[in-house]
N, CA and C atoms as an extended XYZ file, in Angstrom:
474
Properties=species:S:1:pos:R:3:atomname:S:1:resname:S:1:resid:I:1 pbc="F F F"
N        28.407       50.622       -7.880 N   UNK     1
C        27.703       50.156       -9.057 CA  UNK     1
C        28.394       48.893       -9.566 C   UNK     1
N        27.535       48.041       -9.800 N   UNK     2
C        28.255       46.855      -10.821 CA  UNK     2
C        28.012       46.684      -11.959 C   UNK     2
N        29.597       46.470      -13.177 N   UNK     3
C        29.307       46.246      -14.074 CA  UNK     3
C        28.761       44.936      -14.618 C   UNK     3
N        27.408       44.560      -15.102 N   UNK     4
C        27.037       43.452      -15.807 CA  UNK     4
C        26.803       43.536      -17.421 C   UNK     4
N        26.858       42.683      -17.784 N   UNK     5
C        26.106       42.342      -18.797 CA  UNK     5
C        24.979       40.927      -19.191 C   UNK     5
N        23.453       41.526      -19.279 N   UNK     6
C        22.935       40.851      -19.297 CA  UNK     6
C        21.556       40.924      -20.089 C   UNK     6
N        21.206       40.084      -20.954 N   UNK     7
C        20.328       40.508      -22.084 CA  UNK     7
C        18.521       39.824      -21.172 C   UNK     7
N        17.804       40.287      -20.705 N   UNK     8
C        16.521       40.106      -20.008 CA  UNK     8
C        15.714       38.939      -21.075 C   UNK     8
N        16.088       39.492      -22.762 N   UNK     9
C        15.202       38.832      -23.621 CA  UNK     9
C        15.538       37.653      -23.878 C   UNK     9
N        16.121       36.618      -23.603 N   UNK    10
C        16.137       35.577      -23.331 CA  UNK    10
C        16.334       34.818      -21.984 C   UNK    10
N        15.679       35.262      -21.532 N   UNK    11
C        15.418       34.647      -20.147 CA  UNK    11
C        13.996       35.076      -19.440 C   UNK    11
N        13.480       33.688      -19.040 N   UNK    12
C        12.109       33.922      -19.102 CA  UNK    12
C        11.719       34.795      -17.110 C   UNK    12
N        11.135       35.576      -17.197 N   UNK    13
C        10.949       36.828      -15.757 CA  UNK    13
C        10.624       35.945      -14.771 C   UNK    13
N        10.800       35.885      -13.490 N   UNK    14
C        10.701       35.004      -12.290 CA  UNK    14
C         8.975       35.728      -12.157 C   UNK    14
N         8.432       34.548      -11.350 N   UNK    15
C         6.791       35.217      -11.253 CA  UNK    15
C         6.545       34.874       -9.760 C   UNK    15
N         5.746       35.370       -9.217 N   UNK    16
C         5.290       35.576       -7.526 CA  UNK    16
C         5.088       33.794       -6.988 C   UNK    16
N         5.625       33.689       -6.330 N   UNK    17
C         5.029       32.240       -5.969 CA  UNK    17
C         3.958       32.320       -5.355 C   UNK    17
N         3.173       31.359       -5.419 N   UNK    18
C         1.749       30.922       -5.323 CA  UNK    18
C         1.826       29.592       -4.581 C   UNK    18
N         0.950       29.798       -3.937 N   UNK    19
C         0.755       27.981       -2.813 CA  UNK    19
C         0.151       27.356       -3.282 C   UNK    19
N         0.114       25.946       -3.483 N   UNK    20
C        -0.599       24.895       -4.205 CA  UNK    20
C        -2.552       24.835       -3.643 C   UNK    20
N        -3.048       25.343       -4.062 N   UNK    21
C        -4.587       24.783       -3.876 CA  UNK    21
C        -4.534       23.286       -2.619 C   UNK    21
N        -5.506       23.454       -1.858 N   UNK    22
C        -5.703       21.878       -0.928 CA  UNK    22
C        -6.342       20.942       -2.009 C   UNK    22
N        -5.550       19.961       -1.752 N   UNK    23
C        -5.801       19.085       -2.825 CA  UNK    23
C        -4.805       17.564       -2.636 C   UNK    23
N        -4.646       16.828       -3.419 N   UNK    24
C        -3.779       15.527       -3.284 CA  UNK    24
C        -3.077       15.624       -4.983 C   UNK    24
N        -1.866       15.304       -4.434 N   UNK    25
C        -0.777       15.627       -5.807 CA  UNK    25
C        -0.207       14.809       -5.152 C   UNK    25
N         0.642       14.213       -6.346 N   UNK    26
C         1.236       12.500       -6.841 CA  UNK    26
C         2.714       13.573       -7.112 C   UNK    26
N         3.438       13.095       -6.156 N   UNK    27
C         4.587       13.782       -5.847 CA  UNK    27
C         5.596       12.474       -5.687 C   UNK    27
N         7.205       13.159       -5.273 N   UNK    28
C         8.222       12.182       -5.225 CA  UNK    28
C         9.360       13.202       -4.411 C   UNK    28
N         9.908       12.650       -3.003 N   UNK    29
C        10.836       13.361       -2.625 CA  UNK    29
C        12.346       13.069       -3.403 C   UNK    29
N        12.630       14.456       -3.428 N   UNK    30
C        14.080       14.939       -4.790 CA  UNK    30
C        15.411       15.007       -3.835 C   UNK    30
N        15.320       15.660       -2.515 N   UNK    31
C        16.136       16.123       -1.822 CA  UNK    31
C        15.697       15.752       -0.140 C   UNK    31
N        16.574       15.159        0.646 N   UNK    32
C        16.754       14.663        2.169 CA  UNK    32
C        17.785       15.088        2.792 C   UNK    32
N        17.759       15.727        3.946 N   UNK    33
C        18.974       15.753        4.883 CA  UNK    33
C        18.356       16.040        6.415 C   UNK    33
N        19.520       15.664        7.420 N   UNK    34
C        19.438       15.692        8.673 CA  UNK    34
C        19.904       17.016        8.921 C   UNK    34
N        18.660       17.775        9.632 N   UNK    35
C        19.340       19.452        9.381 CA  UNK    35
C        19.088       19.371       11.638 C   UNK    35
N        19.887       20.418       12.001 N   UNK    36
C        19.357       20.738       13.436 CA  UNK    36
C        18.164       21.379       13.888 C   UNK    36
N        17.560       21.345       15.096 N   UNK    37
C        16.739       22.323       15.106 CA  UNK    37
C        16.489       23.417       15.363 C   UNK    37
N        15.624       24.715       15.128 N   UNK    38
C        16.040       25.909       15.905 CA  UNK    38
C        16.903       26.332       17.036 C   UNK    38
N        16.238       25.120       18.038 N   UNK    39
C        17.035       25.822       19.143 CA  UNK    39
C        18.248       24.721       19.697 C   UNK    39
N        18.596       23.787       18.548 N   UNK    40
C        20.034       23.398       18.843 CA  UNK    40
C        20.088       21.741       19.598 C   UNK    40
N        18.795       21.727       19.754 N   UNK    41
C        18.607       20.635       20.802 CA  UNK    41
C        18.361       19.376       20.159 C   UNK    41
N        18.026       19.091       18.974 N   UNK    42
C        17.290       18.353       18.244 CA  UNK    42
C        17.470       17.990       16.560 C   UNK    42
N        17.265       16.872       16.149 N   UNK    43
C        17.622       17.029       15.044 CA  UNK    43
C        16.129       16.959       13.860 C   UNK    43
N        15.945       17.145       12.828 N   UNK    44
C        15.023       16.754       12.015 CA  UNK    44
C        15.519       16.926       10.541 C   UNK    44
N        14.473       15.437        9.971 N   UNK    45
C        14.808       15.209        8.727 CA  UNK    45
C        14.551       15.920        7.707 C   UNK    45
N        14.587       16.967        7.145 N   UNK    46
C        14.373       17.801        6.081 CA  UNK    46
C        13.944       16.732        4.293 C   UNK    46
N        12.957       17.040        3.795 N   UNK    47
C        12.474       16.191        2.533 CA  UNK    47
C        11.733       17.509        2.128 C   UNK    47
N        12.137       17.410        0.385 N   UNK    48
C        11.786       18.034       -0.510 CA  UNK    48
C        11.242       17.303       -1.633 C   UNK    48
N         9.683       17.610       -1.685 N   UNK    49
C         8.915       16.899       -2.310 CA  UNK    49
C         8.795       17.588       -3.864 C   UNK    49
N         8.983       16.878       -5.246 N   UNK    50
C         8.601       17.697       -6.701 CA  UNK    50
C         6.831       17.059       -7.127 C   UNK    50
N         5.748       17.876       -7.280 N   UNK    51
C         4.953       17.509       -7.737 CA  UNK    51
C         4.924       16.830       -9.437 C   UNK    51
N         4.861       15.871       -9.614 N   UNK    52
C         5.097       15.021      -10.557 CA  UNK    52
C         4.104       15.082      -11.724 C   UNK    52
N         2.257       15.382      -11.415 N   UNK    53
C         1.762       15.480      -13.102 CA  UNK    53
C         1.017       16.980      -12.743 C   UNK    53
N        -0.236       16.842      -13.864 N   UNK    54
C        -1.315       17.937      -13.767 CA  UNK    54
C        -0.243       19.629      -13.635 C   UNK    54
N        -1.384       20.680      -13.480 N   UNK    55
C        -1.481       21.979      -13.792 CA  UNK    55
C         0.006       22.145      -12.839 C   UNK    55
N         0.432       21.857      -11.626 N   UNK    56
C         0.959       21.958      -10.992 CA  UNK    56
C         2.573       21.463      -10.527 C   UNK    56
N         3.142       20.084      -11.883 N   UNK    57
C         4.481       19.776      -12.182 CA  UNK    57
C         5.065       20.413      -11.755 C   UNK    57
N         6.071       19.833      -11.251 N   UNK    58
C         6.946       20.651      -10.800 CA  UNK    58
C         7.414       21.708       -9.389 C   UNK    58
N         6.125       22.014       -9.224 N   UNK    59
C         6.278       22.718       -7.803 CA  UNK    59
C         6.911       21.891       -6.490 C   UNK    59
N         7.063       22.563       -5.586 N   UNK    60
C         7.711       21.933       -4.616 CA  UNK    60
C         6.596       21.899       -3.366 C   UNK    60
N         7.148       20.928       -2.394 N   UNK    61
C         6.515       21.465       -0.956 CA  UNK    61
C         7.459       20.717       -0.041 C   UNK    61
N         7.925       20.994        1.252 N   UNK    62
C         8.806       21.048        2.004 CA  UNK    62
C         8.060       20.036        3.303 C   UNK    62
N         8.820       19.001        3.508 N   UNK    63
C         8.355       18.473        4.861 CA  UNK    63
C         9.702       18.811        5.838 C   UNK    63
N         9.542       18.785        7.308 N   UNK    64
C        10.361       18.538        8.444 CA  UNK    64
C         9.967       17.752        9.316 C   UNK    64
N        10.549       16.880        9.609 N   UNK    65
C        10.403       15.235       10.438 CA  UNK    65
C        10.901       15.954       11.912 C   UNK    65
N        10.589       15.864       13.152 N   UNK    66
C        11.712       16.362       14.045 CA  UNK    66
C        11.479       15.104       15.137 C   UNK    66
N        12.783       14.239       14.720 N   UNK    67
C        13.094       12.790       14.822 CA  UNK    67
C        13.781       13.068       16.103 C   UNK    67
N        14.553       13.783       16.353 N   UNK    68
C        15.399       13.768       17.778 CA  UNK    68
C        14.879       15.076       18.516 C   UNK    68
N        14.147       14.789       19.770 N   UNK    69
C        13.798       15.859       20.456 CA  UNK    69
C        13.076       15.777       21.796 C   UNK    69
N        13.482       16.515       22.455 N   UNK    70
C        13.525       16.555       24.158 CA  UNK    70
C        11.456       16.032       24.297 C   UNK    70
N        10.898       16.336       23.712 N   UNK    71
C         9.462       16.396       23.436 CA  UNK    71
C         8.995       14.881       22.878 C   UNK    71
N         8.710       13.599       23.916 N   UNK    72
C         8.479       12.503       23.052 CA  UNK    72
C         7.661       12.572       21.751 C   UNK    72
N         6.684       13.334       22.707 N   UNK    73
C         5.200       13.448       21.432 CA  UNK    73
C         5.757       13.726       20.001 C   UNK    73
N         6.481       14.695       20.162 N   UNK    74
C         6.930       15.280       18.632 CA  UNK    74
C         7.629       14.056       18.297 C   UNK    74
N         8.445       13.387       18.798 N   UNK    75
C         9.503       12.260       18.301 CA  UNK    75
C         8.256       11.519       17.617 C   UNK    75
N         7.270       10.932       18.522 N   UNK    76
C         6.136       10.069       18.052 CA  UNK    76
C         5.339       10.550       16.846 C   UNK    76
N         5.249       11.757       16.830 N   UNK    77
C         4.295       12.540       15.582 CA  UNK    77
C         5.315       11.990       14.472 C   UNK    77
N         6.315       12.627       14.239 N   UNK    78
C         7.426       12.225       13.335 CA  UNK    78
C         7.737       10.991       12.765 C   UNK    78
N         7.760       10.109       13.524 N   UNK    79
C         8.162        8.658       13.231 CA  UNK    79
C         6.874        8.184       12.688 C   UNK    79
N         5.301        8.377       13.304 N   UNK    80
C         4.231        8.292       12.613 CA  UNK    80
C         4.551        9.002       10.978 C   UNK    80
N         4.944        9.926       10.983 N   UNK    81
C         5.011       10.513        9.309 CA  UNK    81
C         6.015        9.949        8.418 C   UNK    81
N         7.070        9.111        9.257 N   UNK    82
C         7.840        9.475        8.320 CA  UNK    82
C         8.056        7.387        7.982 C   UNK    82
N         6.839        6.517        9.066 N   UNK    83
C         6.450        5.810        8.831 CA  UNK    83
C         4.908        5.460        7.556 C   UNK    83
N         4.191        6.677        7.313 N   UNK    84
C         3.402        6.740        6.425 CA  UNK    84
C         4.114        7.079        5.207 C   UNK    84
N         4.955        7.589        4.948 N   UNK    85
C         6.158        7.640        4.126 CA  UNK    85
C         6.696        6.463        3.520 C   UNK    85
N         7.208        5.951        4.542 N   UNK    86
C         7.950        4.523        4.078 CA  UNK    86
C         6.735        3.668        3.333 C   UNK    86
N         5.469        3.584        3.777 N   UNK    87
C         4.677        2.361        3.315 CA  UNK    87
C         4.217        2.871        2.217 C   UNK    87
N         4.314        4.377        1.773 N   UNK    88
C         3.630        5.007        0.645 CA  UNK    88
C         4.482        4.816       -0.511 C   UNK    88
N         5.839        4.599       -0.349 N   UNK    89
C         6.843        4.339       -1.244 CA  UNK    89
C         7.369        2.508       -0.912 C   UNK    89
N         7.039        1.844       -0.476 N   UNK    90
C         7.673        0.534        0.153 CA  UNK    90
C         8.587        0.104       -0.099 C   UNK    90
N         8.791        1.095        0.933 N   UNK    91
C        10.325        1.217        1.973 CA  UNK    91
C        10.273        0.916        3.251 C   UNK    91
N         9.902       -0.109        3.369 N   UNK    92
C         9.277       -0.534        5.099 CA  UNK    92
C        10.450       -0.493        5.964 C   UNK    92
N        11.706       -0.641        5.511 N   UNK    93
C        13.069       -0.352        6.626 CA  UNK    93
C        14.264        0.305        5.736 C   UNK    93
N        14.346        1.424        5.908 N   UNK    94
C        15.581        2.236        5.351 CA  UNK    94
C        16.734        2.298        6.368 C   UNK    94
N        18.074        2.906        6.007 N   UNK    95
C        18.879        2.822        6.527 CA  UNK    95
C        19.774        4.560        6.086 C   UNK    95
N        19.222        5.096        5.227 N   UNK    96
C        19.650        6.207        4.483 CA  UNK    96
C        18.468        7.050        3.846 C   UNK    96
N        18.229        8.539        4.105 N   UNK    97
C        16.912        8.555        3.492 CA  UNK    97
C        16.385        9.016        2.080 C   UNK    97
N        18.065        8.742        1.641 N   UNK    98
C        18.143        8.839       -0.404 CA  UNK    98
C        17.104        7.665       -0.668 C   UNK    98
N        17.108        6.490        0.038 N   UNK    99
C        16.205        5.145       -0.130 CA  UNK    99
C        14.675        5.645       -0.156 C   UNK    99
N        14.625        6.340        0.245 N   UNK   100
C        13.012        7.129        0.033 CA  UNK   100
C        12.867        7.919       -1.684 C   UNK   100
N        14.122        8.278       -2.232 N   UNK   101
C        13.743        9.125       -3.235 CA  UNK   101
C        13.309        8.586       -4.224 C   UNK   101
N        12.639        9.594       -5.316 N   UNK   102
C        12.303        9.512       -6.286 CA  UNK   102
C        11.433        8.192       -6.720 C   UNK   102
N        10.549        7.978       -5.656 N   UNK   103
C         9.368        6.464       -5.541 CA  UNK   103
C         8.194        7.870       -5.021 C   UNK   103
N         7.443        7.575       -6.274 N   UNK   104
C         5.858        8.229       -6.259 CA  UNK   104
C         5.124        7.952       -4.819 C   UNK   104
N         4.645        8.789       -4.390 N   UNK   105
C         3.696        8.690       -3.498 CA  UNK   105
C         2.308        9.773       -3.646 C   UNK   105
N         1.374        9.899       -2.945 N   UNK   106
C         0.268       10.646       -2.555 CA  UNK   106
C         0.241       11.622       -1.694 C   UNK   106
N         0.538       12.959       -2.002 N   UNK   107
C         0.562       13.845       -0.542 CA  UNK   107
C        -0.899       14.730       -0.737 C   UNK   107
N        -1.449       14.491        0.737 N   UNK   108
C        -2.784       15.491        0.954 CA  UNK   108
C        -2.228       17.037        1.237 C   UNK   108
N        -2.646       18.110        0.628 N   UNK   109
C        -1.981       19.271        0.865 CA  UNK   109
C        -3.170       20.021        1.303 C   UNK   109
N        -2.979       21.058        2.304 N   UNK   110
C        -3.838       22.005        2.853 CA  UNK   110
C        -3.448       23.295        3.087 C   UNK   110
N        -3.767       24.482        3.177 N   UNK   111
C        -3.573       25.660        2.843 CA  UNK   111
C        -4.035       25.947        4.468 C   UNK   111
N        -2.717       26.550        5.185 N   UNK   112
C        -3.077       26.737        6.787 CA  UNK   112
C        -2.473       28.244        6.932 C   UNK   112
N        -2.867       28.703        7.855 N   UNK   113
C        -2.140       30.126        8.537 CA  UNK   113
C        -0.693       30.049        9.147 C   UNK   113
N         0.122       30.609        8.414 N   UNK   114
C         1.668       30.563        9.366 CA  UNK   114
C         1.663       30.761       10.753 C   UNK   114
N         2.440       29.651       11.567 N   UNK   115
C         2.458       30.206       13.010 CA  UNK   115
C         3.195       31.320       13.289 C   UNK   115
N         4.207       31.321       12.670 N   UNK   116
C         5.051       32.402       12.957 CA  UNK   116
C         4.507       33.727       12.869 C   UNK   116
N         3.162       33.908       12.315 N   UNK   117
C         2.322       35.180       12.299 CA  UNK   117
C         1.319       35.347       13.002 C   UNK   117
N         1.236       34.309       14.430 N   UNK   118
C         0.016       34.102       14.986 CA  UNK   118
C         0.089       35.255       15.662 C   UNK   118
N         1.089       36.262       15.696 N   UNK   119
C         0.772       37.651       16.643 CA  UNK   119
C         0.213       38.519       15.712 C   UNK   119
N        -0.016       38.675       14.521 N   UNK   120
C        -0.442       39.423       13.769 CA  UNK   120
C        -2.110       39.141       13.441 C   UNK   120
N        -3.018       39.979       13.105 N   UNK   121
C        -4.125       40.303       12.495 CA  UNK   121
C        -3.670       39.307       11.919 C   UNK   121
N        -5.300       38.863       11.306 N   UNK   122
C        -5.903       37.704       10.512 CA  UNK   122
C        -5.133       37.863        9.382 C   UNK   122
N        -5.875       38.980        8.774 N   UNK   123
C        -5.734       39.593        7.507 CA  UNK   123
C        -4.179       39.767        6.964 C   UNK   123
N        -3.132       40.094        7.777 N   UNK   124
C        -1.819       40.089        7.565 CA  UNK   124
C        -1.094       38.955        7.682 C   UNK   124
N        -1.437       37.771        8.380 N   UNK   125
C        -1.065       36.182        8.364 CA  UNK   125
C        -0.846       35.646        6.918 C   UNK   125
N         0.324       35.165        7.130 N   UNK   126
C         0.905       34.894        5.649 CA  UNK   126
C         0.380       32.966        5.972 C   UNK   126
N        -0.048       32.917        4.622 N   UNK   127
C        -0.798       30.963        4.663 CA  UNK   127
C         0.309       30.590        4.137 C   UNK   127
N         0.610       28.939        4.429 N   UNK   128
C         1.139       28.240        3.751 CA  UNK   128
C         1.051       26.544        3.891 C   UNK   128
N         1.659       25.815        2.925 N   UNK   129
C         0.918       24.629        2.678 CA  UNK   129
C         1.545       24.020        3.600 C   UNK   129
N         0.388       22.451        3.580 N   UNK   130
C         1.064       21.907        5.081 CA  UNK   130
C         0.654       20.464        4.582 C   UNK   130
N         1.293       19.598        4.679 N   UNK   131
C         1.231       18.144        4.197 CA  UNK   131
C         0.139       17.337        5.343 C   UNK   131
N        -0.903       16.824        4.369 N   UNK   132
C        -1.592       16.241        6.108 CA  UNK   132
C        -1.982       15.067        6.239 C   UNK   132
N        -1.392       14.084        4.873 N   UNK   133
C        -1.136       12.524        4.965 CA  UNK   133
C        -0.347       12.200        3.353 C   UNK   133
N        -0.180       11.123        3.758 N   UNK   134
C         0.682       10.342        2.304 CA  UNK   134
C         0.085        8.634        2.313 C   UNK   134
N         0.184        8.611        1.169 N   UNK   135
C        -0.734        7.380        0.831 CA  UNK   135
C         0.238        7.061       -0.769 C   UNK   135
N        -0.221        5.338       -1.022 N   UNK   136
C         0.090        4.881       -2.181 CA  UNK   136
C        -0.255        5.804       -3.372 C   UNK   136
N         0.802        5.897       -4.317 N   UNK   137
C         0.521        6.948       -5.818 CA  UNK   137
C         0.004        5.853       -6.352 C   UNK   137
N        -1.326        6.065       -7.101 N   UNK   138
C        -1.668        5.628       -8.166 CA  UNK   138
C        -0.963        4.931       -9.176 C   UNK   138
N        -0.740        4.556      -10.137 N   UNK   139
C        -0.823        4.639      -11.683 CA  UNK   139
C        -0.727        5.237      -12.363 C   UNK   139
N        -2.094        5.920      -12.378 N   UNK   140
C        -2.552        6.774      -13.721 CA  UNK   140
C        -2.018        8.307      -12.936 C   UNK   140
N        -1.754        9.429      -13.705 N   UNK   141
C        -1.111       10.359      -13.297 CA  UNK   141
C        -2.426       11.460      -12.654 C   UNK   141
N        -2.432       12.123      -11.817 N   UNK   142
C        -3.019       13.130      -11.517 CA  UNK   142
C        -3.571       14.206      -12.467 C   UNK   142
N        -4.674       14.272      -12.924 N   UNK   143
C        -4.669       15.829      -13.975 CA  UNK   143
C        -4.892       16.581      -13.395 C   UNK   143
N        -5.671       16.498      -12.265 N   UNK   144
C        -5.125       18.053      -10.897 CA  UNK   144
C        -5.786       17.940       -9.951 C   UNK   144
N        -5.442       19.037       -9.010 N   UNK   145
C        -5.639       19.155       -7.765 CA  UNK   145
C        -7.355       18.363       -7.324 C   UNK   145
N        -7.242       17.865       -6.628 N   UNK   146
C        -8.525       17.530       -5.466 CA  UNK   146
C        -8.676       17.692       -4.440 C   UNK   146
N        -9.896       17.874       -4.085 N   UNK   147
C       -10.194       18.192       -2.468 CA  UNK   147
C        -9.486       17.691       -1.517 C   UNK   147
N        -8.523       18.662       -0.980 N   UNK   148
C        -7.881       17.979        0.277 CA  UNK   148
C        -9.241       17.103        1.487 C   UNK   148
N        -8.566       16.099        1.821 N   UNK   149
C        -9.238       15.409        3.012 CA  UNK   149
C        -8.082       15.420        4.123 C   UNK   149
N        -8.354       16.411        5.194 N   UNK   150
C        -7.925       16.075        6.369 CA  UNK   150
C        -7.513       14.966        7.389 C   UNK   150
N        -5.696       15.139        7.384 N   UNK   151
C        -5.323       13.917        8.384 CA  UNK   151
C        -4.964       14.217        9.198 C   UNK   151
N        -4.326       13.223       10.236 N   UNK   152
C        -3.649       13.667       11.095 CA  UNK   152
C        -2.318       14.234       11.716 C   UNK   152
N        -1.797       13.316       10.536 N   UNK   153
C        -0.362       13.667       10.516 CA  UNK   153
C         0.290       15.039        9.446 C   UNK   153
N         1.117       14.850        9.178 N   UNK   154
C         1.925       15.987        7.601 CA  UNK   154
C         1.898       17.078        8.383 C   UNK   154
N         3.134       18.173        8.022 N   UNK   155
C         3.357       19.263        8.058 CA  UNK   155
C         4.284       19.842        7.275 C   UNK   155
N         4.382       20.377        6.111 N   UNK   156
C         5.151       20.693        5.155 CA  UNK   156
C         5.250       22.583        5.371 C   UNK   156
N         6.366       23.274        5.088 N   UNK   157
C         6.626       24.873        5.271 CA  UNK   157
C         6.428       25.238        4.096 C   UNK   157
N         6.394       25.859        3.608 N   UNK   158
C         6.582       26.787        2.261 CA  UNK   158
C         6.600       28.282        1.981 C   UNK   158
């Protein structure tokens, strides 16, 4: 048993997370690093995006770049994203990828089926959001979600 002390009534109760609606939210990456990949071989850029106005402030969504890897295509998918990136924030040549932060951009978000559950029934497949382009942020702030439009690129975990 552990002894705590801790009063519940001032502190507000954690609530179920919820996936962002498909839509386009005026976001800004907060957090970057060069993480490895599953299986050791590869590296990719990890970016943590904060949704910036409307119903939805604040939330997060997760991209992975996978920049070094035995698989050109994937190298090419990547550098495509993380080149729509740079022009969405203009950052046309970085050298560090803090140089990306906290510059507004446009992320298209879509609500997809986890792969990692593709052995499971429909019905038991856990969804989650998936980034599927980035474009110039506006101006004027977002008051909420809009119809995602399908791209080619983005893939965000959550």
């Amino acid at each position: 048993m552990a002894q705590i002390s801790f009063d519940a009534s001032g502190v507000e109760p954690a609530v179920p997370f919820e996936l962002l609606p498909p839509g386009k939210y005026r976001a800004q990456i907060v957090q970057s690093e060069m993480q490895a990949t599953k299986q050791g071989d590869g590296q990719m850029l990890w970016l943590e995006f904060d949704v910036l106005d409307g119903p939805f402030q604040g939330r997060k969504v997760w991209e992975r770049l996978n920049l070094v890897n035995r698989n050109q295509t994937t190298v090419e998918i990547a550098q495509r994203q993380l080149s729509a990136i740079c022009h969405a924030v203009d950052r046309i040549q970085v050298t560090d990828s803090e140089q990306l932060h906290f510059r507004p951009l446009l992320l298209t978000v879509a609500v997809e089926m986890d792969k990692r559950d593709e052995h499971l029934p429909v019905g038991q497949q856990r969804k989650q959001n998936r980034v599927k382009g980035y474009a110039k942020a506006s101006g004027a702030p977002m008051a909420a979600a809009t119809r995602a439009v399908p791209a080619e690129i983005g893939r965000a975990h959550v």
